[in-house]
ROTIRO-613759 format. One line per field, with one value per atom (N, C-alpha, C, O, CB): residue number from 0; residue in one letter; atom name; x, y, z. Coordinates in steps of 0.2 Angstrom, whole numbers. Atoms other than C-alpha are relative to their C-alpha. Glycine has a CB too. Layout:
REM residues N
resi	(NUM ...) $
resn	(A ...) $
name	(CA ...) $
xx	(X ...) $
yy	(Y ...) $
zz	(Z ...) $
***
This chain:
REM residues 219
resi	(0 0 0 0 0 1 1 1 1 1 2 2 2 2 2 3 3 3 3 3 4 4 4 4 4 5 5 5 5 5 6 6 6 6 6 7 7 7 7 7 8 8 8 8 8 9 9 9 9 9 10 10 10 10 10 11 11 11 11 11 12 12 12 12 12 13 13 13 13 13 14 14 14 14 14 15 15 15 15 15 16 16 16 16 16 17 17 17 17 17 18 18 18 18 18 19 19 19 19 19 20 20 20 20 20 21 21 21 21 21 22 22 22 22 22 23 23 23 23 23 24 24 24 24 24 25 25 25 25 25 26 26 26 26 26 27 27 27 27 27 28 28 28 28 28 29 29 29 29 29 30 30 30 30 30 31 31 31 31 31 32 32 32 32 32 33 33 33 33 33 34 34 34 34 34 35 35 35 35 35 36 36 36 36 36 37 37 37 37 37 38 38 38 38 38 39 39 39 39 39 40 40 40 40 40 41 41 41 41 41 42 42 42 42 42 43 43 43 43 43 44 44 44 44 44 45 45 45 45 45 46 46 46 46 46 47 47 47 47 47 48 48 48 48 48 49 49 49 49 49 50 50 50 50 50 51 51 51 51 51 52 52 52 52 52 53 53 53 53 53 54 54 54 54 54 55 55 55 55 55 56 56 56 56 56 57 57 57 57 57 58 58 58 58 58 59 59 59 59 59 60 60 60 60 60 61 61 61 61 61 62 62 62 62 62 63 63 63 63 63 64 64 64 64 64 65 65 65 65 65 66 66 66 66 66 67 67 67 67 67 68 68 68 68 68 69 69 69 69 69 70 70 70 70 70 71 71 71 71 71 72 72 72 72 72 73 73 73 73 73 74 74 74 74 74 75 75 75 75 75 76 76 76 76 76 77 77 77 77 77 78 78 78 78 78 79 79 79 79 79 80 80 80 80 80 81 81 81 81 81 82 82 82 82 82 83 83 83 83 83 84 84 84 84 84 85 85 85 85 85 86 86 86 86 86 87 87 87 87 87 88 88 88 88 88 89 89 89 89 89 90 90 90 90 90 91 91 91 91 91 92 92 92 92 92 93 93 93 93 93 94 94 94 94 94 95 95 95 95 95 96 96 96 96 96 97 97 97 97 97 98 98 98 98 98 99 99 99 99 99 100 100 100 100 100 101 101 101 101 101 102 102 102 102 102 103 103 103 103 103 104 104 104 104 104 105 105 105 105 105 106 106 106 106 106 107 107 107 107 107 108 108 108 108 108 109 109 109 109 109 110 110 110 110 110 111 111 111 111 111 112 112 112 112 112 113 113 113 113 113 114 114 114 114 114 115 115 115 115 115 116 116 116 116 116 117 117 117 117 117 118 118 118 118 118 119 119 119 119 119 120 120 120 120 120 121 121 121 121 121 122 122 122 122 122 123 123 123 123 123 124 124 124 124 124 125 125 125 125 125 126 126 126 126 126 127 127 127 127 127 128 128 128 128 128 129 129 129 129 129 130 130 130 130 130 131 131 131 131 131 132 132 132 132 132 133 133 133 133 133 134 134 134 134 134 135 135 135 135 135 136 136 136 136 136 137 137 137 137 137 138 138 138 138 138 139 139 139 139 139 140 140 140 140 140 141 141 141 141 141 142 142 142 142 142 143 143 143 143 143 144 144 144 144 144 145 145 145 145 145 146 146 146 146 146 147 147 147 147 147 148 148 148 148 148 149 149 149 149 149 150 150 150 150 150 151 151 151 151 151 152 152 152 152 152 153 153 153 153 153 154 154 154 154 154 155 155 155 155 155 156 156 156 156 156 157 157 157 157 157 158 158 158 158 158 159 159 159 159 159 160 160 160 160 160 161 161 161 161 161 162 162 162 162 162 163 163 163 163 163 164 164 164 164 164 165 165 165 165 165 166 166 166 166 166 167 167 167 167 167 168 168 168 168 168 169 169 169 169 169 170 170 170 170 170 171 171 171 171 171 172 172 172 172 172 173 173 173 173 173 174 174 174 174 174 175 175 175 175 175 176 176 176 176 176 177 177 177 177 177 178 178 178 178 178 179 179 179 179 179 180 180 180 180 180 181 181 181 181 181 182 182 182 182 182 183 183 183 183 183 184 184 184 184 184 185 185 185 185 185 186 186 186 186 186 187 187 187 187 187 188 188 188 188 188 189 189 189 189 189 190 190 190 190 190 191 191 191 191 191 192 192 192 192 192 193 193 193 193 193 194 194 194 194 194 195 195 195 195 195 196 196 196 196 196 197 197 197 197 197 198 198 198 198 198 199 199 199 199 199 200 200 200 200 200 201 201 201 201 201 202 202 202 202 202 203 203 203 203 203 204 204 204 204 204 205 205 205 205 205 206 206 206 206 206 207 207 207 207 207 208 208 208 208 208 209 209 209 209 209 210 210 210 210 210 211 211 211 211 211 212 212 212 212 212 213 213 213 213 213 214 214 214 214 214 215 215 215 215 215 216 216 216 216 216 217 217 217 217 217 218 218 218 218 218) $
resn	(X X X X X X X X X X X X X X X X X X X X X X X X X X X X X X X X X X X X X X X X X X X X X X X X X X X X X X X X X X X X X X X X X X X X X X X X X X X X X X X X X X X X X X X X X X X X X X X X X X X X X X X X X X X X X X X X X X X X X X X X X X X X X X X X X X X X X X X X X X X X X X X X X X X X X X X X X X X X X X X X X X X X X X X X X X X X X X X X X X X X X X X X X X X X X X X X X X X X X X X X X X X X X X X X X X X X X X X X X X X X X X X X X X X X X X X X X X X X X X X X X X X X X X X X X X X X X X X X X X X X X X X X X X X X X X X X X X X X X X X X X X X X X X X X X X X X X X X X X X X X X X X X X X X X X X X X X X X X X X X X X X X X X X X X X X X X X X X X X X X X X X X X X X X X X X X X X X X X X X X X X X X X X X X X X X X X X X X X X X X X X X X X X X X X X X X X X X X X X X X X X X X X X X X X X X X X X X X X X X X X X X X X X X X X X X X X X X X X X X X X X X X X X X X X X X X X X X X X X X X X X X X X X X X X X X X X X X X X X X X X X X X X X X X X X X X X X X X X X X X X X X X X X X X X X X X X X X X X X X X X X X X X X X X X X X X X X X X X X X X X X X X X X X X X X X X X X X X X X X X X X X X X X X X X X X X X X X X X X X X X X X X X X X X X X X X X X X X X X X X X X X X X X X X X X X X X X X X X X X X X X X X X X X X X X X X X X X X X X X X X X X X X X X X X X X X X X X X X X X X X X X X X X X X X X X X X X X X X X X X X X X X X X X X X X X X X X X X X X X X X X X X X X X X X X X X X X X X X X X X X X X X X X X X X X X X X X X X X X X X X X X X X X X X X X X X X X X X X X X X X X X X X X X X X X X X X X X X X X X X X X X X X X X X X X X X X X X X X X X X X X X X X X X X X X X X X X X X X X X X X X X X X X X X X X X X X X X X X X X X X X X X X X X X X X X X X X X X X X X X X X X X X X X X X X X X X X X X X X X X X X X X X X X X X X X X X X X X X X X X X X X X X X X X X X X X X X X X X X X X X X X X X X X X X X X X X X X X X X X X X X X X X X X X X X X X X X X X X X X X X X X X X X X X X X X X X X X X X X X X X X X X X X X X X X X X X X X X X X X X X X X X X X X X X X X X X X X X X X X X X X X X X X X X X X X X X X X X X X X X X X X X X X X X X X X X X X X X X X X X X X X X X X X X X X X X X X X X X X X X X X X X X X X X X X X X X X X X) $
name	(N CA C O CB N CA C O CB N CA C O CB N CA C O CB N CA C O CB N CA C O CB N CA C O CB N CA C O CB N CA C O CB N CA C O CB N CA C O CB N CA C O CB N CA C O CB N CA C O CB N CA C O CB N CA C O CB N CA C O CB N CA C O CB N CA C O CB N CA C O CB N CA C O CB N CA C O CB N CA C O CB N CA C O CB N CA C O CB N CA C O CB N CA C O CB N CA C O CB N CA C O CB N CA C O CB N CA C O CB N CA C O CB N CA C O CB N CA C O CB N CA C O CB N CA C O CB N CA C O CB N CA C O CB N CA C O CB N CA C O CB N CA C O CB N CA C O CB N CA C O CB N CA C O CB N CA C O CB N CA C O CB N CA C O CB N CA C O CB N CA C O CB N CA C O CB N CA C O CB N CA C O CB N CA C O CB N CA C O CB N CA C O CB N CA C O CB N CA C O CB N CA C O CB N CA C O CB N CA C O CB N CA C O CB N CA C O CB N CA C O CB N CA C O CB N CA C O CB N CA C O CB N CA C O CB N CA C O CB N CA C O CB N CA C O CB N CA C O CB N CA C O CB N CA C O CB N CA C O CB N CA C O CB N CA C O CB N CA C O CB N CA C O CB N CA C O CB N CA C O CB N CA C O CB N CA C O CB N CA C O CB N CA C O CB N CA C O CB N CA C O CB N CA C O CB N CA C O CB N CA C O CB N CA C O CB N CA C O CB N CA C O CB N CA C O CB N CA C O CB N CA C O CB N CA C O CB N CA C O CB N CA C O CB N CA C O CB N CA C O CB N CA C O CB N CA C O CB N CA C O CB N CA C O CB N CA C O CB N CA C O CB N CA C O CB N CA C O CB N CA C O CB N CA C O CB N CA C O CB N CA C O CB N CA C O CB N CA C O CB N CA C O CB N CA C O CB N CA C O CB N CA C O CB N CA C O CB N CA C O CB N CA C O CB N CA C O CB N CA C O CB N CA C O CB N CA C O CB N CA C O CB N CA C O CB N CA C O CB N CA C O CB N CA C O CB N CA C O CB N CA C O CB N CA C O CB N CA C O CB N CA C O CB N CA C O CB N CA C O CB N CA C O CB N CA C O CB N CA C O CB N CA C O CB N CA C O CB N CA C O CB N CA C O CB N CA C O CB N CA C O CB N CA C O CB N CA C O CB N CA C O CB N CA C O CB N CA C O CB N CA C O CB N CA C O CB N CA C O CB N CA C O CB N CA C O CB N CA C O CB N CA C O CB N CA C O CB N CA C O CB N CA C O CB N CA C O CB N CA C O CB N CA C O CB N CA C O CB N CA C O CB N CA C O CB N CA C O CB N CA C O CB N CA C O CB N CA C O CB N CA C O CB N CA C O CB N CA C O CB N CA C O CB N CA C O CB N CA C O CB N CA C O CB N CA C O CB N CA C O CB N CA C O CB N CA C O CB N CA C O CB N CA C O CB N CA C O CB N CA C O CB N CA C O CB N CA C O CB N CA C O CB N CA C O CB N CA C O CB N CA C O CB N CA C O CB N CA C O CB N CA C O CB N CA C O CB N CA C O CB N CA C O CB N CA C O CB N CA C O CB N CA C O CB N CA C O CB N CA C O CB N CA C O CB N CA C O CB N CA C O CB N CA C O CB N CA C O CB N CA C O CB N CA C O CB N CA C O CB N CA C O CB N CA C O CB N CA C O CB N CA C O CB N CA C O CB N CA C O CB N CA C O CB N CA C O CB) $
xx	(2 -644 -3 1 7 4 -657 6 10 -6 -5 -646 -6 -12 5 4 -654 0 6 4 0 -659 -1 -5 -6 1 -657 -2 3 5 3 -668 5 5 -11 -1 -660 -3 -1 8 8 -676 -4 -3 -3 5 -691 -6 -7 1 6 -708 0 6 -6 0 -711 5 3 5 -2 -697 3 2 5 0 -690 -6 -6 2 6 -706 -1 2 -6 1 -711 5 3 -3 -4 -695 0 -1 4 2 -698 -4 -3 -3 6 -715 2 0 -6 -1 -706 5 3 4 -3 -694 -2 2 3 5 -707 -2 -1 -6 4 -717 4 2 -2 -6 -702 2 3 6 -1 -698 -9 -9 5 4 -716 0 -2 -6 1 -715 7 9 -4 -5 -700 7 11 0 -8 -685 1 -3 1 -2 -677 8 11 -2 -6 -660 -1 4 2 -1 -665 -6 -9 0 3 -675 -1 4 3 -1 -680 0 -3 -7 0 -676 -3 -7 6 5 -680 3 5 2 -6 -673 6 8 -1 -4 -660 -3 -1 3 5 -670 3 5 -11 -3 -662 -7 -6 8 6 -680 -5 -10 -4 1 -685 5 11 -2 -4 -682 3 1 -4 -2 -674 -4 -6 7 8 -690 -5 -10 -1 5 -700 -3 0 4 1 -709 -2 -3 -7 2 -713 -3 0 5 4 -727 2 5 2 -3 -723 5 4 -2 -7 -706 4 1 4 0 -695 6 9 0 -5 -682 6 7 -2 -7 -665 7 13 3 -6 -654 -1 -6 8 1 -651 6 8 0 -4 -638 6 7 2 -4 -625 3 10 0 1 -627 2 3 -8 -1 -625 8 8 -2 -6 -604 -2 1 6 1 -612 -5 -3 -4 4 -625 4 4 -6 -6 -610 4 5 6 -3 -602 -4 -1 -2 6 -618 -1 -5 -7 5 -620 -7 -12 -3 5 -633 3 9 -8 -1 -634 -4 -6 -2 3 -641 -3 0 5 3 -653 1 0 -8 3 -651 -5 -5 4 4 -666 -1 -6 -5 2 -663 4 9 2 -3 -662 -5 -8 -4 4 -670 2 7 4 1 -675 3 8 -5 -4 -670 10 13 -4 -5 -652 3 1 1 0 -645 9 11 -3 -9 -624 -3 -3 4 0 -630 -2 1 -5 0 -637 4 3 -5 -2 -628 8 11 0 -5 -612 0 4 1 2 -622 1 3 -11 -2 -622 7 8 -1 -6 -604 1 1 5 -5 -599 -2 1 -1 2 -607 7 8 -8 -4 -594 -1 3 4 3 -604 4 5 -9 -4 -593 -3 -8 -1 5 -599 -3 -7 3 -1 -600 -6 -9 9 6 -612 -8 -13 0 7 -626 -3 0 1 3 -641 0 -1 -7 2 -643 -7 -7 6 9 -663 -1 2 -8 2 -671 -7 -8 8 7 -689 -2 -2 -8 1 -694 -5 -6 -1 7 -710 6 2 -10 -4 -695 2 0 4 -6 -684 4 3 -1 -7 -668 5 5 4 -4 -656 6 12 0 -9 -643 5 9 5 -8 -630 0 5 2 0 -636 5 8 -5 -5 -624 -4 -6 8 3 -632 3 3 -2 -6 -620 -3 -9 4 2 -620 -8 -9 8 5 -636 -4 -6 3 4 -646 -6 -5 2 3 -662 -7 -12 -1 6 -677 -4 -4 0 8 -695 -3 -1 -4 4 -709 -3 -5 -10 4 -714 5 4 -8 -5 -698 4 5 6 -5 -689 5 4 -4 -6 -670 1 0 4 -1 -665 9 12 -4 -6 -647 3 1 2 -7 -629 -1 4 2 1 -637 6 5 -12 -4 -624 -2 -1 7 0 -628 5 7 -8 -3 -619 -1 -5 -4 3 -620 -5 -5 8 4 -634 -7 -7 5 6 -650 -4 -2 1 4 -666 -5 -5 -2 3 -678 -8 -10 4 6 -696 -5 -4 -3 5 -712 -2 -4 -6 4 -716 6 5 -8 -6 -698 1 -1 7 -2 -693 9 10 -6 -8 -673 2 4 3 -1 -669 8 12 -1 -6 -653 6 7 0 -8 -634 0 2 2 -2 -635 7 9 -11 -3 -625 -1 -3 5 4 -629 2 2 -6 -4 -620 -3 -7 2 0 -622 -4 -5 6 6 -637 -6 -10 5 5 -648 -9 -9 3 9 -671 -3 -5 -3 6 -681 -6 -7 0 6 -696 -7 -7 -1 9 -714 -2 -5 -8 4 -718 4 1 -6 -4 -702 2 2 4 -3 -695 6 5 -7 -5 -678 4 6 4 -3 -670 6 9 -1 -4 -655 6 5 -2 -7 -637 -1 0 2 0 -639 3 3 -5 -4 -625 -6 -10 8 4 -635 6 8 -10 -4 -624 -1 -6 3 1 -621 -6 -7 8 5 -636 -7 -11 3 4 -648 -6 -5 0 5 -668 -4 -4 -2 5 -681 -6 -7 0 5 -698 -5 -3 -1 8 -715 -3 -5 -7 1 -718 3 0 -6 -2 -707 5 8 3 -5 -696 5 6 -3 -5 -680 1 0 9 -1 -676 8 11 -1 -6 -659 4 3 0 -7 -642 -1 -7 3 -1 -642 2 1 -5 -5 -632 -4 -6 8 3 -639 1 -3 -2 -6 -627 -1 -5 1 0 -624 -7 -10 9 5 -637 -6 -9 1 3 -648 -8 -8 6 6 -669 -4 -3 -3 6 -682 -5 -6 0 6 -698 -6 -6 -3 6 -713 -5 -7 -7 6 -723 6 5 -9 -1 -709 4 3 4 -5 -699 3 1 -4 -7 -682 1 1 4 -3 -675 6 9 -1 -7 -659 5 4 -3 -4 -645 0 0 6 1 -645 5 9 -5 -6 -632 1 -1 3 -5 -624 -5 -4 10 3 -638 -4 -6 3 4 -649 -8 -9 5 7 -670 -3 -4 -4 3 -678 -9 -10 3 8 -698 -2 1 -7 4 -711 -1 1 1 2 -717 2 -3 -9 -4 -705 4 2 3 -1 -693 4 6 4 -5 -683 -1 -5 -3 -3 -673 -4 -7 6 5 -682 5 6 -6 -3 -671 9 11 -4 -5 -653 -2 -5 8 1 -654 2 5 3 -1 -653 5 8 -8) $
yy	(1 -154 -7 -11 1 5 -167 -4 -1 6 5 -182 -5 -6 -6 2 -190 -10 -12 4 6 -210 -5 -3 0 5 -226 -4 -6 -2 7 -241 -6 -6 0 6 -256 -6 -10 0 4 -267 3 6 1 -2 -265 -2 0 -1 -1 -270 -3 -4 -2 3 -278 6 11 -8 -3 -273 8 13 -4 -9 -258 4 10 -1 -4 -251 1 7 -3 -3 -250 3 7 -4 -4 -244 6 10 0 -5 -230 4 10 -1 -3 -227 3 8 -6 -4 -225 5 10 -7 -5 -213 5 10 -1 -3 -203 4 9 -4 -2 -204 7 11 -8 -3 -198 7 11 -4 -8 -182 3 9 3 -4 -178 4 10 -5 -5 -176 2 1 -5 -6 -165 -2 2 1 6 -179 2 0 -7 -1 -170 -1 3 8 3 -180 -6 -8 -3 4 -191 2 6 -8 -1 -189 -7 -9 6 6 -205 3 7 -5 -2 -203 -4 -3 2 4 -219 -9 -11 2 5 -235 -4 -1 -3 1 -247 -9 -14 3 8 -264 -1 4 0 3 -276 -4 -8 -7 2 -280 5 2 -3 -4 -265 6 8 1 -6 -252 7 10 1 -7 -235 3 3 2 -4 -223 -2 1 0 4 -237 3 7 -7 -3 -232 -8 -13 7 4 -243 5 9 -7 -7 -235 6 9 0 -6 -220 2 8 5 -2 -218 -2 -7 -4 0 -219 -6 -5 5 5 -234 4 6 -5 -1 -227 -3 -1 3 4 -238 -8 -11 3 6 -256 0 5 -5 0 -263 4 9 -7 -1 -260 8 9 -5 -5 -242 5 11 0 -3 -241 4 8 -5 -4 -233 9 13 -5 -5 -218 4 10 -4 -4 -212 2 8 -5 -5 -212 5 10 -6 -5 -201 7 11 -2 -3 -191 3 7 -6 -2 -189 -5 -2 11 1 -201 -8 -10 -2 3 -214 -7 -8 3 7 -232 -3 -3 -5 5 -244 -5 -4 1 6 -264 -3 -5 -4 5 -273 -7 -9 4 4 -287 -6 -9 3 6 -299 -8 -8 2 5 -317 -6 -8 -4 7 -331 -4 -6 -2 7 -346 1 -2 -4 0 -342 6 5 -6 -7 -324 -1 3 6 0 -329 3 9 -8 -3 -327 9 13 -5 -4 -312 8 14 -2 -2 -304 2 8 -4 0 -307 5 9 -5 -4 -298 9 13 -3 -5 -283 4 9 -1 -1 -283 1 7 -3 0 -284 5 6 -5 -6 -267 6 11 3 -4 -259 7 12 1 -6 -245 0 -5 1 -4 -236 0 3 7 0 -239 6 5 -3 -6 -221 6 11 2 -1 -219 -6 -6 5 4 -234 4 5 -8 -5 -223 -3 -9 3 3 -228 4 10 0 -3 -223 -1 -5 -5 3 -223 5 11 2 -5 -218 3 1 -6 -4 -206 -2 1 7 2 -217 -7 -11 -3 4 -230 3 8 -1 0 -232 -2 -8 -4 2 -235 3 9 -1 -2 -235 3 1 -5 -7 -220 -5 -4 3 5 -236 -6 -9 -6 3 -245 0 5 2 -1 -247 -4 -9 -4 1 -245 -2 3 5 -2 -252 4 5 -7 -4 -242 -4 -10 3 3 -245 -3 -9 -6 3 -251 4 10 0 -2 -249 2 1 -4 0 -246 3 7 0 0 -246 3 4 -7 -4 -237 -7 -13 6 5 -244 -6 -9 -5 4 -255 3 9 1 -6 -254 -5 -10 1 4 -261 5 11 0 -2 -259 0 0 -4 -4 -254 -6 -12 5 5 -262 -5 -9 -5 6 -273 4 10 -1 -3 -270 -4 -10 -1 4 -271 2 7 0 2 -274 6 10 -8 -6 -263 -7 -13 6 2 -266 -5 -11 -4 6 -277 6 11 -1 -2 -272 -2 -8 1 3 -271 3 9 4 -2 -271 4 4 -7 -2 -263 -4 -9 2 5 -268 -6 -9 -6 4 -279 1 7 3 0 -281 -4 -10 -2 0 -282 1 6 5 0 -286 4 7 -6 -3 -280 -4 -10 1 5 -285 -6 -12 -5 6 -295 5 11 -3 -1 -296 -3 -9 0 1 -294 2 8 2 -1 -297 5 8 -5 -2 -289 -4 -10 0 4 -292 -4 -9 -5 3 -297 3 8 3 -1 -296 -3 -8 -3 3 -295 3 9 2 0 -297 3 2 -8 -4 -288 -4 -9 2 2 -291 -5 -7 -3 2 -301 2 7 2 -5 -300 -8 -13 2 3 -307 2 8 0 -2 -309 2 6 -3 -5 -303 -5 -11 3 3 -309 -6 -12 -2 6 -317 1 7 -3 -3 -318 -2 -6 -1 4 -320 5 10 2 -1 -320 2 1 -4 -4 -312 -4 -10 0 4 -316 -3 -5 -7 4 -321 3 9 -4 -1 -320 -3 -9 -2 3 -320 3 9 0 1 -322 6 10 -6 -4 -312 -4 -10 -1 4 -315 -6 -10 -1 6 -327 4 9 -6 -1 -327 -4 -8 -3 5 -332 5 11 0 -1 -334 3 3 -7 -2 -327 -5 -11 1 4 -333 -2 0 -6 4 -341 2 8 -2 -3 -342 -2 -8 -4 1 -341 -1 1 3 -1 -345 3 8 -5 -5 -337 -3 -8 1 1 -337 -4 -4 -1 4 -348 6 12 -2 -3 -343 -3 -9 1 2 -344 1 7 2 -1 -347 6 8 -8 -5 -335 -6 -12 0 2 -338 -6 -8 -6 5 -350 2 8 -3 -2 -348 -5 -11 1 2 -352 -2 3 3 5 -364 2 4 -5 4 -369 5 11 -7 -5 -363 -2 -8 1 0 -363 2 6 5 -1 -367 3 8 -5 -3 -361 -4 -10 -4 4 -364 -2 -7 -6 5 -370 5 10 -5 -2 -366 -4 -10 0 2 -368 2 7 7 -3 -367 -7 -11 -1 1 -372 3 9 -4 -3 -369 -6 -11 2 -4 -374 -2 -7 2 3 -374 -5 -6 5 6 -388 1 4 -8 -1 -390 -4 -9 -1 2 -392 -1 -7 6 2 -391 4 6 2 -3 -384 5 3 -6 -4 -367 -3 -8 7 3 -369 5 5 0) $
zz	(7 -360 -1 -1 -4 4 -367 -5 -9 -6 4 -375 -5 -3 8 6 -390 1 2 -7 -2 -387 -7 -11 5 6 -400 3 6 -5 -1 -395 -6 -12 -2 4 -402 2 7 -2 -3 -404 -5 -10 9 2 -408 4 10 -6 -4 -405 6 7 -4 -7 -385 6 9 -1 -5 -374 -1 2 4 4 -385 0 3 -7 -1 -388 7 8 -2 -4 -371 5 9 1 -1 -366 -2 3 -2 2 -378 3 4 -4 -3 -371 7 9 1 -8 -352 -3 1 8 2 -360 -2 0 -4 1 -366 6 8 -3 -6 -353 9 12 2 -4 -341 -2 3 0 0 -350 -1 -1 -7 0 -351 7 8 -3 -7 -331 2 7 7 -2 -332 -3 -5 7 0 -334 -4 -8 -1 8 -348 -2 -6 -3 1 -348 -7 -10 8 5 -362 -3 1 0 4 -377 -6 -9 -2 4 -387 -8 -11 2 8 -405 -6 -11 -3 5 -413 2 7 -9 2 -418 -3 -8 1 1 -422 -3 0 6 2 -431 -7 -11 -1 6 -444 -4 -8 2 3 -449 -3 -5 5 3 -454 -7 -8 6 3 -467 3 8 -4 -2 -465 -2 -8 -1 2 -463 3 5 -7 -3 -458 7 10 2 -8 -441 3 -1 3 -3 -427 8 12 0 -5 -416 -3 2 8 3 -425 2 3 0 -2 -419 -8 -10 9 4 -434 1 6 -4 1 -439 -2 -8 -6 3 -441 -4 -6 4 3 -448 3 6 2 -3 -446 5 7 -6 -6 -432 -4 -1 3 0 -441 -1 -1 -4 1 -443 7 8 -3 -7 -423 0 5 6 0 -426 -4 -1 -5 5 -439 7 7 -9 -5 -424 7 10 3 -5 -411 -3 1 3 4 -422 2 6 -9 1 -423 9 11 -4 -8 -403 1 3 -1 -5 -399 4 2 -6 -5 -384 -4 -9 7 3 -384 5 10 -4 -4 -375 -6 -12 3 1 -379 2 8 1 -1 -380 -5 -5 -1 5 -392 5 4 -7 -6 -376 -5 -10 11 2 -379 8 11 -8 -4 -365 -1 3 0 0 -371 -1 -6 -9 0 -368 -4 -10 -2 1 -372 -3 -7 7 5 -379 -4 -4 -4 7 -396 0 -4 -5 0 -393 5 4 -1 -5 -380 -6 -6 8 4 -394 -5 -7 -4 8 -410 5 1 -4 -3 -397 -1 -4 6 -1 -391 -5 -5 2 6 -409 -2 -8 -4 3 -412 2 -1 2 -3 -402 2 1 -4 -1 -395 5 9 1 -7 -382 8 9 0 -5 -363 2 7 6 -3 -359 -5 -4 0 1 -373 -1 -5 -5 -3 -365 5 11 3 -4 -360 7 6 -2 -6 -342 2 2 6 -1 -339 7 11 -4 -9 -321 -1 -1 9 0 -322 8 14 -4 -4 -310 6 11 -4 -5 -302 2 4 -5 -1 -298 8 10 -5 -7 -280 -1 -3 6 -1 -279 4 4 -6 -6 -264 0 -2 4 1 -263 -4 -8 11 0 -263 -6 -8 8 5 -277 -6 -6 -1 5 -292 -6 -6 2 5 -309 -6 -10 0 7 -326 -6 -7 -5 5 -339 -6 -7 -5 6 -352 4 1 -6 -6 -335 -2 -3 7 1 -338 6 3 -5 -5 -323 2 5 4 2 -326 6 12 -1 -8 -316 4 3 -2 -6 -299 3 8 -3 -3 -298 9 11 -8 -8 -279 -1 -5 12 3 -279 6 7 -9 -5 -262 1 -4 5 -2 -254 -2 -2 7 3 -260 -5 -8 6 5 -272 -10 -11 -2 5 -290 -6 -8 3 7 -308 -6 -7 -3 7 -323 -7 -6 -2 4 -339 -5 -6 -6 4 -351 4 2 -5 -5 -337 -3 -5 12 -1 -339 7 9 -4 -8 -323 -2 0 9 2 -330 8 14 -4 -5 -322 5 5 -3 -6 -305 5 10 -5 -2 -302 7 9 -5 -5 -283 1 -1 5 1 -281 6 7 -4 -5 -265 3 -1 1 -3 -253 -2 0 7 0 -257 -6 -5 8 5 -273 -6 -6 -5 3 -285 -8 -10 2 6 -302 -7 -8 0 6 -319 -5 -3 -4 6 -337 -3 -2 -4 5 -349 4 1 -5 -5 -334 -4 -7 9 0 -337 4 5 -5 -6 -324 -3 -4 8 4 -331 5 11 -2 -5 -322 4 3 -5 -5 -307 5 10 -3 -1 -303 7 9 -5 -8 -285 -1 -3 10 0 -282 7 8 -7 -6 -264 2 -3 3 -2 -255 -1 -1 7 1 -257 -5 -4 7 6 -273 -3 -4 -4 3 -285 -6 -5 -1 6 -303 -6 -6 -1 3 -317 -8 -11 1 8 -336 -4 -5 -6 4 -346 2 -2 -2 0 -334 0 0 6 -1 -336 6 9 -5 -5 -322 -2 -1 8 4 -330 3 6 1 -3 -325 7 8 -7 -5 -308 3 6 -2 -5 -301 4 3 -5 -6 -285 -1 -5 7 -2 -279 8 10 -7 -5 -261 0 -6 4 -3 -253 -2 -2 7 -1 -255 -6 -6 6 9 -273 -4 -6 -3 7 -286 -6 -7 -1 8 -304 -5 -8 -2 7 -319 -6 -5 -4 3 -333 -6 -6 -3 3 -346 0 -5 -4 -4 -338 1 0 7 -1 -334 4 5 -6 -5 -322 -2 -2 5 3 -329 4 9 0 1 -329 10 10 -12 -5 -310 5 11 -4 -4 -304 8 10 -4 -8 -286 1 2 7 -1 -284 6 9 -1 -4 -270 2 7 -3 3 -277 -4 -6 -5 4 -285 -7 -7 2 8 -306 -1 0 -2 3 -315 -6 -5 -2 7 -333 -5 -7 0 7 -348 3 1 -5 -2 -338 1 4 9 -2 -337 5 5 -7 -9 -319 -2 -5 7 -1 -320 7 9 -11 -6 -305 4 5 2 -8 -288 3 2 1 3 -282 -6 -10 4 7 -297 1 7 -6 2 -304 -7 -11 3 6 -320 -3 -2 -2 7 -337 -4 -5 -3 5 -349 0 6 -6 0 -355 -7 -12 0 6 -366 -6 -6 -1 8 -384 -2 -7 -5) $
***
């Protein structure tokens, strides 16, 4: 049975979530169904890309009621606390966060997906590696073996991240950047767009270069 899908977000990573959700039951996938969204910036009725606005956040207990599931997209870079809180605070049930896995994707039998995990076409995420509920793993992402990997994680397009790394609740790794093996990541903490990781990354903390070194502490 076809389960009915709430983006909470909108235009960027939601939208094109949408779009792979789409796209996935077009080639048969018929376990989800996108229905709309979930934006405190919009009106109710509003569309975006013609999918329609259903309510605002706060609206997300009245849809669990209703039978529908949920993707979080309302991540942010510069340090994801605040938003990772405004989530929790909705109280959506773990059991209904859609977990997606588009069908042009790899992922290894042993993989461990958390609930509301998200994973884009063309992404590979190779054996024993473990995520968290609520990560997305954009198009083209490489996810090496044996990591470990918290809640509310973004890997951003084109992203490859190596083997036995713990990386923790919150983190971002940008478009195109690396991290070598063994390293630890902190919690909310980011690695800039193109950079490649060395070292290990503390708590708040933003990494950019080739290789990286700290720039600043999130905001």
């Amino acid at each position: 049975m076809t389960k009915k899908v709430v983006i909470i977000g909108g235009l960027g990573n939601g939208s094109v979530i949408a779009n792979a959700l789409i796209d996935a039951q077009k080639r048969g996938c018929n376990e989800w169904e996108f229905a709309g969204y979930l934006n405190d910036r919009h009106s109710i009725n509003e569309t975006i890309e013609n999918y329609p606005v259903l309510g605002k956040l706060s609206n997300a207990n009245q849809l669990v009621k209703n039978g529908y599931y949920f993707i979080n997209t309302i991540l942010r870079i510069d340090g994801q606390q605040e938003r990772i809180q405004l989530f929790e605070a909705l109280g959506i049930p773990e059991d209904r966060l859609a977990t997606f896995v588009h069908p042009l994707s790899y992922i290894a039998p042993n993989v461990t997906l958390g609930f509301g995990t998200v994973v884009m076409p063309n992404v590979s995420i190779s054996s024993g590696t473990k995520f968290g509920n609520s990560c997305i793993i954009m198009v083209g992402a490489t996810i090496g073996h044996d990591n470990e990997i918290g809640a509310y994680c973004h890997f951003a397009a084109q992203s490859c991240v190596g083997a036995y790394t713990n990386i923790k609740d919150g983190v971002h790794i940008g478009l195109n950047a690396t991290t070598r093996e063994n390293l630890t990541i902190g919690k909310n903490s980011t690695l800039g767009m193109g950079s490649v990781l060395t070292k290990n990354i503390g708590d708040n903390e933003i990494w950019v270069g080739n290789p990286a070194k700290f720039l600043r502490k999130a905001e």
